[in-house]
N, CA, C, O and CB atoms as a CASP TS submission, in Angstrom:
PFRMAT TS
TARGET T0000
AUTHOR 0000-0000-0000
METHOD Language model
MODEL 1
PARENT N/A
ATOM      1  N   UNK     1      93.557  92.650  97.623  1.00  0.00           N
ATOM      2  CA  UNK     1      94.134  92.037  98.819  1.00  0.00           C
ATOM      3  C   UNK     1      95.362  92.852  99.221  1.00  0.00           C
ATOM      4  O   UNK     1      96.286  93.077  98.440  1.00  0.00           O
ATOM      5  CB  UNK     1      94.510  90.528  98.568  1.00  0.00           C
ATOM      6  N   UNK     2      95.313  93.323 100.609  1.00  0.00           N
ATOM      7  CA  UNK     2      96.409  93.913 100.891  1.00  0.00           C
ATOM      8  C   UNK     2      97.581  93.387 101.500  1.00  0.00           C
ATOM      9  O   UNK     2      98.767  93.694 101.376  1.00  0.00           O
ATOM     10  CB  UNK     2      96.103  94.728 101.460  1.00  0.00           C
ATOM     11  N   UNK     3      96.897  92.385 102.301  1.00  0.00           N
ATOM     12  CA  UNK     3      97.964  91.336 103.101  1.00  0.00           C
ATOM     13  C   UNK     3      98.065  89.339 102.512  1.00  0.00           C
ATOM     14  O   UNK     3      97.342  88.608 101.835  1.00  0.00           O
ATOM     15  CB  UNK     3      97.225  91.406 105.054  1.00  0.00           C
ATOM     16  N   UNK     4      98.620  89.270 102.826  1.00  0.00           N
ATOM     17  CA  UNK     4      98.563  87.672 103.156  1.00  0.00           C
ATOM     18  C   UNK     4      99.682  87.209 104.361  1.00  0.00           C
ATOM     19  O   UNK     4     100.832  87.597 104.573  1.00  0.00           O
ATOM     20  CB  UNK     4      98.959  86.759 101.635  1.00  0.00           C
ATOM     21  N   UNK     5      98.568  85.906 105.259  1.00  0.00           N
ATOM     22  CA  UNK     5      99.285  85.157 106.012  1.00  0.00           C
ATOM     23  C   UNK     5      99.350  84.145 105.985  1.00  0.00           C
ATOM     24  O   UNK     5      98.574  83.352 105.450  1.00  0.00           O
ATOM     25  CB  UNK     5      99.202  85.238 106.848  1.00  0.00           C
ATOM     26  N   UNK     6     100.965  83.809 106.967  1.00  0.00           N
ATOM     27  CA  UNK     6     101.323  82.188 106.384  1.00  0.00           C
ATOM     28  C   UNK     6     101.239  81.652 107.889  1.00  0.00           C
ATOM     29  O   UNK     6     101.289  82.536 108.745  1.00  0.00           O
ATOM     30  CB  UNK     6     103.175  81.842 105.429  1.00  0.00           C
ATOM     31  N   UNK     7     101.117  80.316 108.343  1.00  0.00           N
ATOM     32  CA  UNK     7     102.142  79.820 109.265  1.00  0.00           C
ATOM     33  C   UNK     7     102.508  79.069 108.869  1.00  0.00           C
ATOM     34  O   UNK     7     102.073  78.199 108.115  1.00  0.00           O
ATOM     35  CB  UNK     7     102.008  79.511 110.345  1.00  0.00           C
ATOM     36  N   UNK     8     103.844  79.364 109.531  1.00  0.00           N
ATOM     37  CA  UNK     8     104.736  78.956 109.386  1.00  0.00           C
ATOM     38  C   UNK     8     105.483  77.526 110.926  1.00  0.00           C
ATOM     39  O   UNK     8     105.534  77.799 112.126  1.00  0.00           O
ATOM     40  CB  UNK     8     105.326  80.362 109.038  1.00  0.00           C
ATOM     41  N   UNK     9     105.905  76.220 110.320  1.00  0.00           N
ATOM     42  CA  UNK     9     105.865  75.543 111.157  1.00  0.00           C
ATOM     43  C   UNK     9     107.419  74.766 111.064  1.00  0.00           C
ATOM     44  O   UNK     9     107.942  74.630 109.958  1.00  0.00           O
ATOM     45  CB  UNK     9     104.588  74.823 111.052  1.00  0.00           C
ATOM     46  N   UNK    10     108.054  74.308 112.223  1.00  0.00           N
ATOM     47  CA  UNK    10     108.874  73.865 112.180  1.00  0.00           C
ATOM     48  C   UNK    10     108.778  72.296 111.868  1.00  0.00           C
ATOM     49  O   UNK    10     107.695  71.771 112.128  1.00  0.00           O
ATOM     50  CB  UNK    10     109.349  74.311 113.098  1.00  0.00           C
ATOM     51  N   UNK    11     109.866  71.435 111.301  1.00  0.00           N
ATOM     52  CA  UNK    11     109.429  70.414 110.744  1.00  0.00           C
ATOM     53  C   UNK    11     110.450  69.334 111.381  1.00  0.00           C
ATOM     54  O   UNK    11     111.636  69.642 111.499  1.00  0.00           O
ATOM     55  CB  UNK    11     109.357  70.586 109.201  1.00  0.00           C
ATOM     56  N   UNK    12     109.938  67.951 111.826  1.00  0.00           N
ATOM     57  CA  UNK    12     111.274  67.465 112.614  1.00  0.00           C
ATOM     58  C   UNK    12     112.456  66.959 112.128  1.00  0.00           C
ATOM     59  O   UNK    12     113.199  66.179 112.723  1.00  0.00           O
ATOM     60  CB  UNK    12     111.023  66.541 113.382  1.00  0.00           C
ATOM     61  N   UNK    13     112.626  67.467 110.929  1.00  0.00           N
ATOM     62  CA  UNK    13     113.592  67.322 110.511  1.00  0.00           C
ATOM     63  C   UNK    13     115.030  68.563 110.595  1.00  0.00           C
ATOM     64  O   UNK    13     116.248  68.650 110.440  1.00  0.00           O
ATOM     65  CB  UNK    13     113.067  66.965 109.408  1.00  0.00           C
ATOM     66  N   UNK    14     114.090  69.166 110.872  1.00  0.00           N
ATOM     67  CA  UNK    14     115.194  70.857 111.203  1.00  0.00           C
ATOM     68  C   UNK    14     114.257  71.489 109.947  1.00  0.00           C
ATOM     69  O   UNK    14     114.469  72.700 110.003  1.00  0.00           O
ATOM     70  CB  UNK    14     117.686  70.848 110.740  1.00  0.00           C
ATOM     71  N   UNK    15     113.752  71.344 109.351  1.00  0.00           N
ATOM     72  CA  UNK    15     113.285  72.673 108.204  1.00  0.00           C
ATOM     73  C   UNK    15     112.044  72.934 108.331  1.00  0.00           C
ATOM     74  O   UNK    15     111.341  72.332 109.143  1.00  0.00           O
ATOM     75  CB  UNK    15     113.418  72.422 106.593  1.00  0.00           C
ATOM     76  N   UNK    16     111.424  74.244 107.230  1.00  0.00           N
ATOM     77  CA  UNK    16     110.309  74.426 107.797  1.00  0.00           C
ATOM     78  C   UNK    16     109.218  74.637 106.539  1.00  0.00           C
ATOM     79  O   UNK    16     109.265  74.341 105.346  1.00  0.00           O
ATOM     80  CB  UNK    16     110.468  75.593 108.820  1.00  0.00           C
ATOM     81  N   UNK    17     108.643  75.012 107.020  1.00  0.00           N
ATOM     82  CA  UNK    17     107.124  75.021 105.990  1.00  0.00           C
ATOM     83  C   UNK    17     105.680  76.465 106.016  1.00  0.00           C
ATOM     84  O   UNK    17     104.944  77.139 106.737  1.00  0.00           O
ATOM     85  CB  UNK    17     106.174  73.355 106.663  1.00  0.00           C
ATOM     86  N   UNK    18     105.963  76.266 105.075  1.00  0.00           N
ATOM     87  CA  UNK    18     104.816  77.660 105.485  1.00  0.00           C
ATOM     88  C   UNK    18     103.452  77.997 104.594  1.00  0.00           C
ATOM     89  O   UNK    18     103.585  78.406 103.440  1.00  0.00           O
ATOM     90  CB  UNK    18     105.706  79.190 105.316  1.00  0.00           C
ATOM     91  N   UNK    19     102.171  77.812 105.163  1.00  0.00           N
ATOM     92  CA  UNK    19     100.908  77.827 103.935  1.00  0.00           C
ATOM     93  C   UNK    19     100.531  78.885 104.419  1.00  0.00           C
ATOM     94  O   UNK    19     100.984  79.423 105.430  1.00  0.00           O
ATOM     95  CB  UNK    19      99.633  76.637 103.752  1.00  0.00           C
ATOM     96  N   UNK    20      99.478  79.346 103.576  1.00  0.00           N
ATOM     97  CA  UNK    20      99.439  80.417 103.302  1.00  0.00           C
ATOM     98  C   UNK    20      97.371  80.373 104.179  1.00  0.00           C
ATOM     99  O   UNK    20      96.741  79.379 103.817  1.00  0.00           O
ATOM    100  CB  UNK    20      99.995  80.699 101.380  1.00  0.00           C
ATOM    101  N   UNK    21      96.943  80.906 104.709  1.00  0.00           N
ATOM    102  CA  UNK    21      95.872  80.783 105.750  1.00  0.00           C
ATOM    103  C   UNK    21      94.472  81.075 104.301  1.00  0.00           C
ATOM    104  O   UNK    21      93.530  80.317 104.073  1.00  0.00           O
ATOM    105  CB  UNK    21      96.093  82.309 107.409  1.00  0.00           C
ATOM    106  N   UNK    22      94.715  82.048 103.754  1.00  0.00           N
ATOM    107  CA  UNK    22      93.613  82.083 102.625  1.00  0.00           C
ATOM    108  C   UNK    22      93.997  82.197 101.438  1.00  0.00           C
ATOM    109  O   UNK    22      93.541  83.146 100.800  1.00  0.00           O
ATOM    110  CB  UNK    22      92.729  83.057 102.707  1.00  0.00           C
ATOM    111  N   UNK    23      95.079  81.144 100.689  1.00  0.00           N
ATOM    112  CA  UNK    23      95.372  81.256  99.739  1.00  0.00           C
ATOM    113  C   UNK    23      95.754  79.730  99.464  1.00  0.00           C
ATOM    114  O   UNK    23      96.443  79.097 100.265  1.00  0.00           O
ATOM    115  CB  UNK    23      96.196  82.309  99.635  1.00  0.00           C
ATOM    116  N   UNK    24      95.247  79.165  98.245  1.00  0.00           N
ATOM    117  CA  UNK    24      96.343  77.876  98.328  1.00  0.00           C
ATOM    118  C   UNK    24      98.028  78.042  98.202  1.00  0.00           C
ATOM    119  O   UNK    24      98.369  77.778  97.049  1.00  0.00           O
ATOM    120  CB  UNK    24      95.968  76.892  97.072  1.00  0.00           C
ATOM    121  N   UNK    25      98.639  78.236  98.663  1.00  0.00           N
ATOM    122  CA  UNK    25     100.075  78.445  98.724  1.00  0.00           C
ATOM    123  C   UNK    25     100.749  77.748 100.045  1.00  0.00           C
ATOM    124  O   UNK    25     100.360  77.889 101.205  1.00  0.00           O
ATOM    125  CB  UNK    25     100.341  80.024  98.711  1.00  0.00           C
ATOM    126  N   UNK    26     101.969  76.879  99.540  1.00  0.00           N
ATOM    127  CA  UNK    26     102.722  75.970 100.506  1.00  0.00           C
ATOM    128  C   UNK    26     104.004  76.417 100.065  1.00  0.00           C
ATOM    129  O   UNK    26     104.082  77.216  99.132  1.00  0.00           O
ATOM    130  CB  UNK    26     102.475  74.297 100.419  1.00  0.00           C
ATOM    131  N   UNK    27     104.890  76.031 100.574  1.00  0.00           N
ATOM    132  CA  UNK    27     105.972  76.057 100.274  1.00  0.00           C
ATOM    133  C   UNK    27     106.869  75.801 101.953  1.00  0.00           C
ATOM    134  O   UNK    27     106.380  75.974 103.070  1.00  0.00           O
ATOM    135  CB  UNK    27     106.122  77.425  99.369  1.00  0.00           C
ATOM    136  N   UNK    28     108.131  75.397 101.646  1.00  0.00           N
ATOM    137  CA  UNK    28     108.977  74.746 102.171  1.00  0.00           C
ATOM    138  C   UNK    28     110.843  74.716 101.862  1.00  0.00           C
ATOM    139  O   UNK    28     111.487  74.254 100.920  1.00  0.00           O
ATOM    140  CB  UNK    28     108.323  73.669 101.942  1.00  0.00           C
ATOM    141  N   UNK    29     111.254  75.403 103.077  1.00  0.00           N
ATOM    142  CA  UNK    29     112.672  75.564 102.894  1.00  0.00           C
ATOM    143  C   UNK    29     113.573  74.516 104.511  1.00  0.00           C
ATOM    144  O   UNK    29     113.136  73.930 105.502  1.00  0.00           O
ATOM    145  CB  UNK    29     112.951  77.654 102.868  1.00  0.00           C
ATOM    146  N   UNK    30     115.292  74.858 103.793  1.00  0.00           N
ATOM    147  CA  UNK    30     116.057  73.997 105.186  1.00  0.00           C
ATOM    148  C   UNK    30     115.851  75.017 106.197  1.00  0.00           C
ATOM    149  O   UNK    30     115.519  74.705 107.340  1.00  0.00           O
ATOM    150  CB  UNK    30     117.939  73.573 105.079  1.00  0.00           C
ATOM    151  N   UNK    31     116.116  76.806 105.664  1.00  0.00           N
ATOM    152  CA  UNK    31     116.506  77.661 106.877  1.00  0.00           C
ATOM    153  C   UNK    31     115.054  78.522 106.440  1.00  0.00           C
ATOM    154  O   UNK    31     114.161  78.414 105.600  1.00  0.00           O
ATOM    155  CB  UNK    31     118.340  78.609 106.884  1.00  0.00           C
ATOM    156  N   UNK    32     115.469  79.537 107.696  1.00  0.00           N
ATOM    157  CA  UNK    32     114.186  80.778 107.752  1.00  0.00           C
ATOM    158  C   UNK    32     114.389  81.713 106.817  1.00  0.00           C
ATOM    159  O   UNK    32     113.415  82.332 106.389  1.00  0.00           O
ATOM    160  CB  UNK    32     114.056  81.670 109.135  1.00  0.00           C
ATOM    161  N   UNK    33     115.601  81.965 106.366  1.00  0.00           N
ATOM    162  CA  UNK    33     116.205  82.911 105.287  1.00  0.00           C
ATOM    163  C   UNK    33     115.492  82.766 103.939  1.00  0.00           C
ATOM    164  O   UNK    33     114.763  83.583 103.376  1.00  0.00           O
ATOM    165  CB  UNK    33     117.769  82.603 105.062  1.00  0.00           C
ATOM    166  N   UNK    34     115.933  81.328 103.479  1.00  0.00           N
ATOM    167  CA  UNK    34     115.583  80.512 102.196  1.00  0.00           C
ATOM    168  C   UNK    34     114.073  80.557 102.178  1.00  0.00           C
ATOM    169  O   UNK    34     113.373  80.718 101.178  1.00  0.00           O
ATOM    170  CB  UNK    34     116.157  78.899 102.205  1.00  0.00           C
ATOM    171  N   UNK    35     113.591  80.361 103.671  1.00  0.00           N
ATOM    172  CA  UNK    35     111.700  80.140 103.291  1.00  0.00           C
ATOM    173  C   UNK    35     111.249  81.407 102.940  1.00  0.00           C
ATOM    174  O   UNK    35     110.512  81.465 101.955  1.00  0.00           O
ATOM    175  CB  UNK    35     110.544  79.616 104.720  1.00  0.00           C
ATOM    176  N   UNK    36     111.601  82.712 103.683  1.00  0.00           N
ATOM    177  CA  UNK    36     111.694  83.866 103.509  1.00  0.00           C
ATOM    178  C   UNK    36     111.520  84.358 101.457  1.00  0.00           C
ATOM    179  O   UNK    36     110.817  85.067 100.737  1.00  0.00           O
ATOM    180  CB  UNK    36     113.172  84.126 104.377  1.00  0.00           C
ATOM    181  N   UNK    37     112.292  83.727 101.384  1.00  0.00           N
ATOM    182  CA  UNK    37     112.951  83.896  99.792  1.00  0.00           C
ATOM    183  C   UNK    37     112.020  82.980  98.725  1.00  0.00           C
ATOM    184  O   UNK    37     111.844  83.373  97.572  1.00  0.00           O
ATOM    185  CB  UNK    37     114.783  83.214  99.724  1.00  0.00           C
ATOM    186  N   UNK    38     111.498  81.841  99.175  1.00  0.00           N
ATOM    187  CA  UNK    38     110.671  81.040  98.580  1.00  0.00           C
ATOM    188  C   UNK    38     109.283  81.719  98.495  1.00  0.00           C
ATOM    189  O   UNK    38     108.616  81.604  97.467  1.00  0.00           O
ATOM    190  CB  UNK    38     110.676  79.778  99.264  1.00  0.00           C
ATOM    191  N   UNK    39     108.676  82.681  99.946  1.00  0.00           N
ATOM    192  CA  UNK    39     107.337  82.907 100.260  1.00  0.00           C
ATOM    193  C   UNK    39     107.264  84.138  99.244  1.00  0.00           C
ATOM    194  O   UNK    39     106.150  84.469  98.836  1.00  0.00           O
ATOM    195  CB  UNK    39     106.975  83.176 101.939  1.00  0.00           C
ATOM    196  N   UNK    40     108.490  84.888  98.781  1.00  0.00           N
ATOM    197  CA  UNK    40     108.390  85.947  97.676  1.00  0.00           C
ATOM    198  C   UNK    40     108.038  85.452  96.640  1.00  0.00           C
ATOM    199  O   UNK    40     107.090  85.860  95.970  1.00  0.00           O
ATOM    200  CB  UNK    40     109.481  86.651  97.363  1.00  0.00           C
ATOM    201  N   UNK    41     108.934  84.268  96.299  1.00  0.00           N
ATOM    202  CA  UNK    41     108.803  83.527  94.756  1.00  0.00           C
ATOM    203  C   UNK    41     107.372  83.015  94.663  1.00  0.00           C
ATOM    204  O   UNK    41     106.722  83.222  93.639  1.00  0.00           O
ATOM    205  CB  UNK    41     109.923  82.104  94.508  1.00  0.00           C
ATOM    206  N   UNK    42     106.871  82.369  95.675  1.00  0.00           N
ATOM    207  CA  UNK    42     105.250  81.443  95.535  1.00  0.00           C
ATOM    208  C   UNK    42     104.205  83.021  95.538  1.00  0.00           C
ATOM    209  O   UNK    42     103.236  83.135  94.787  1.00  0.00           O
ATOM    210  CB  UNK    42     104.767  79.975  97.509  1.00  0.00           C
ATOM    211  N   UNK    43     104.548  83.890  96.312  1.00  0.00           N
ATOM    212  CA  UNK    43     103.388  84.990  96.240  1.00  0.00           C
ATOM    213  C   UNK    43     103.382  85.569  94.993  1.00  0.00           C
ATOM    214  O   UNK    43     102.252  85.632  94.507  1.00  0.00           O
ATOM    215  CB  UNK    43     103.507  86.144  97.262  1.00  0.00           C
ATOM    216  N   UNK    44     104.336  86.048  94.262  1.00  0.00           N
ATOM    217  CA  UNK    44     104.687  86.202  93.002  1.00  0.00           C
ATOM    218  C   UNK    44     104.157  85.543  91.996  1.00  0.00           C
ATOM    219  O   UNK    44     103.382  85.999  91.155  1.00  0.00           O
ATOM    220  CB  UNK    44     105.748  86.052  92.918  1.00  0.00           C
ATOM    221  N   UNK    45     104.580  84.443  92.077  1.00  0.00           N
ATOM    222  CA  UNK    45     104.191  83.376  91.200  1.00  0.00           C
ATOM    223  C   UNK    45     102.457  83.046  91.036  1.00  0.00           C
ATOM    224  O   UNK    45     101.749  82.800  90.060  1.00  0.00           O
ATOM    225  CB  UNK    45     104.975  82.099  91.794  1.00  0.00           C
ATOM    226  N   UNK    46     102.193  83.177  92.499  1.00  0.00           N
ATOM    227  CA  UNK    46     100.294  83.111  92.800  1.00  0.00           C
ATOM    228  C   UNK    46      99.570  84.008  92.324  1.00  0.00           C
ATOM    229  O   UNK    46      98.389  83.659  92.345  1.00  0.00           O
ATOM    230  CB  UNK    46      99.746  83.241  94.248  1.00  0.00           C
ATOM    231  N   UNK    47      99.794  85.409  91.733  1.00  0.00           N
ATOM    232  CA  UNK    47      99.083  86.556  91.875  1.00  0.00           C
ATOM    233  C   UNK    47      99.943  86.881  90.951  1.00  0.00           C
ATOM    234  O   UNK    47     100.761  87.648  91.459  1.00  0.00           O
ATOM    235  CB  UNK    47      98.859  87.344  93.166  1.00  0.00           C
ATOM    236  N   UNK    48     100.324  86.566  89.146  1.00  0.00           N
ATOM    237  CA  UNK    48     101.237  86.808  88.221  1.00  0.00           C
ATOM    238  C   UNK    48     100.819  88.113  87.516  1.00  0.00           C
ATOM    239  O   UNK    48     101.560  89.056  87.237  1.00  0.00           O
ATOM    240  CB  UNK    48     101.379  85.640  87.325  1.00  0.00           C
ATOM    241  N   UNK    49      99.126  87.966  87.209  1.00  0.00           N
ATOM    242  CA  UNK    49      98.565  89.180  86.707  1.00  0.00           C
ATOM    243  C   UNK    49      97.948  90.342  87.710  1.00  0.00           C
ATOM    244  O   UNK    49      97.222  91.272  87.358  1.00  0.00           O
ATOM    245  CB  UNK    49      97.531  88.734  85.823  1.00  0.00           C
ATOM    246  N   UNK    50      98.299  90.128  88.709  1.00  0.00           N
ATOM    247  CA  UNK    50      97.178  90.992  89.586  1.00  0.00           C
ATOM    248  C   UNK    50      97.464  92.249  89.750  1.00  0.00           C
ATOM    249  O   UNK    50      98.537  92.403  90.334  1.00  0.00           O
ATOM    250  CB  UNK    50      96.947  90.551  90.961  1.00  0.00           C
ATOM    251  N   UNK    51      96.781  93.471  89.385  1.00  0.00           N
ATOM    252  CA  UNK    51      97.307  94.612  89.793  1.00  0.00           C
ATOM    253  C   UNK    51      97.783  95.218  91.169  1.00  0.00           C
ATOM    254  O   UNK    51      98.677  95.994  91.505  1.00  0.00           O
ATOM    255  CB  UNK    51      96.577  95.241  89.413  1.00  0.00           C
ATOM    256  N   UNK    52      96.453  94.283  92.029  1.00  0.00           N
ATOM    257  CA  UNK    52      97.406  94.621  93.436  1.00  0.00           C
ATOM    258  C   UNK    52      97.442  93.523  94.153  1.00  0.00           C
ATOM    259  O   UNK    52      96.473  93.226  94.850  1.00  0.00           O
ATOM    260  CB  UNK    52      96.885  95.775  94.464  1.00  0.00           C
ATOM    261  N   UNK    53      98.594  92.714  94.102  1.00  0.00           N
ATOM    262  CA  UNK    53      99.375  91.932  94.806  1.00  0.00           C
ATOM    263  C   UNK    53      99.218  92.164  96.066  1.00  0.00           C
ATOM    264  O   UNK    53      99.233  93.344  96.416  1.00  0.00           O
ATOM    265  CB  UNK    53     100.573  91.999  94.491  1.00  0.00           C
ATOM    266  N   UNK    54      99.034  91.156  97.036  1.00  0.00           N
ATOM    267  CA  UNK    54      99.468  91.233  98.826  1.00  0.00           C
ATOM    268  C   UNK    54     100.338  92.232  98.782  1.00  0.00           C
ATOM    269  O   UNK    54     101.201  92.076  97.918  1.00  0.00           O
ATOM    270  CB  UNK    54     100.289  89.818  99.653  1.00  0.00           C
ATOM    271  N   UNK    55     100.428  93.349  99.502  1.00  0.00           N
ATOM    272  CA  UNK    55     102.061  94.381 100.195  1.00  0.00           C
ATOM    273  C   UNK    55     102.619  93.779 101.310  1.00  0.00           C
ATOM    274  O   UNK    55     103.799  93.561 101.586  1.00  0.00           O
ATOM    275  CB  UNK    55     101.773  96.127 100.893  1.00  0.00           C
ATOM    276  N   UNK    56     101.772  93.585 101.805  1.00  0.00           N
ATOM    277  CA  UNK    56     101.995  92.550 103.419  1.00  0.00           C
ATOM    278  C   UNK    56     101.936  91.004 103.620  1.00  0.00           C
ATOM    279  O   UNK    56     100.960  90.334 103.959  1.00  0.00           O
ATOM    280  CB  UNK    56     100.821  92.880 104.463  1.00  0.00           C
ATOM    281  N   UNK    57     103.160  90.604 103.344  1.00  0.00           N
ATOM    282  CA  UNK    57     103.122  89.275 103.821  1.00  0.00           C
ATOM    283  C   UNK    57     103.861  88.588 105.290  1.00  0.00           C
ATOM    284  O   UNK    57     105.045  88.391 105.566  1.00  0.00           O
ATOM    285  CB  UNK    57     103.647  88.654 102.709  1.00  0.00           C
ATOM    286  N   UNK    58     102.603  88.337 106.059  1.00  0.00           N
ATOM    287  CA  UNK    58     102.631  88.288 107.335  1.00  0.00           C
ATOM    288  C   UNK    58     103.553  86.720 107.976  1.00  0.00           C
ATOM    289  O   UNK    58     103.089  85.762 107.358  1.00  0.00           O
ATOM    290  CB  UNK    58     101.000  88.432 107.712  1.00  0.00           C
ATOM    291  N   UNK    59     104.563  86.293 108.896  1.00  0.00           N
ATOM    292  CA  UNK    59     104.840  85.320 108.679  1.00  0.00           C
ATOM    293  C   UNK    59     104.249  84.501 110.468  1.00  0.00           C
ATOM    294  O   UNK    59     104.899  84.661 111.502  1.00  0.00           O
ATOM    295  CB  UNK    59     106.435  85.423 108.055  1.00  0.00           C
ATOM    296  N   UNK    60     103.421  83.986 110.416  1.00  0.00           N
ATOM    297  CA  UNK    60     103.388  83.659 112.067  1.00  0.00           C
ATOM    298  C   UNK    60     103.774  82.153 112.581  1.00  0.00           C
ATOM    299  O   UNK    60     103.054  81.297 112.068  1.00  0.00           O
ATOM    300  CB  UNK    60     101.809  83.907 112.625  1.00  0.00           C
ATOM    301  N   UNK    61     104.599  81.735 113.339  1.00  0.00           N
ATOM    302  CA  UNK    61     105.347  80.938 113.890  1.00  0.00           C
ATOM    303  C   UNK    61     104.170  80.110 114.720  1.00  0.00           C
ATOM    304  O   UNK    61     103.407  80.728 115.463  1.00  0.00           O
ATOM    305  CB  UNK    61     106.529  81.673 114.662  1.00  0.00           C
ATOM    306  N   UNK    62     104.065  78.575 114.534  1.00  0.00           N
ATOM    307  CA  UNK    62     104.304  78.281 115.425  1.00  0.00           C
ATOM    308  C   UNK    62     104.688  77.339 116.450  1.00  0.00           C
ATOM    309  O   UNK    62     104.861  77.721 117.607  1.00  0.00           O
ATOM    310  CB  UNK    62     103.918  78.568 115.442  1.00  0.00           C
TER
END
């Protein structure tokens, strides 16, 4: 896998959320920075042994 994509959605609370389109992966932060920082930790975390990890993780809004 070379890529993975998320959307990413705003939540009415002010924060946001982001799954992952062909992967089970969710995750959820207050700012875009922090989700940013979370979508490293969950891709990481998803793909622990894999020799080739996503390079591209795509983020689409909407």
């Amino acid at each position: 896998m070379t890529e993975i994509i998320f959307l990413v959605e705003d939540e009415p609370d002010g924060s946001y959320t982001a799954r992952a389109l062909t992967e089970s992966i969710f995750t959820e932060a207050d700012d875009i920075e922090t989700l940013r920082q979370m979508l490293l930790d969950a891709v990481n975390c998803h793909f622990p042994n894999e020799k080739n990890p996503p390079k591209i993780i795509q983020l689409h809004y909407e």
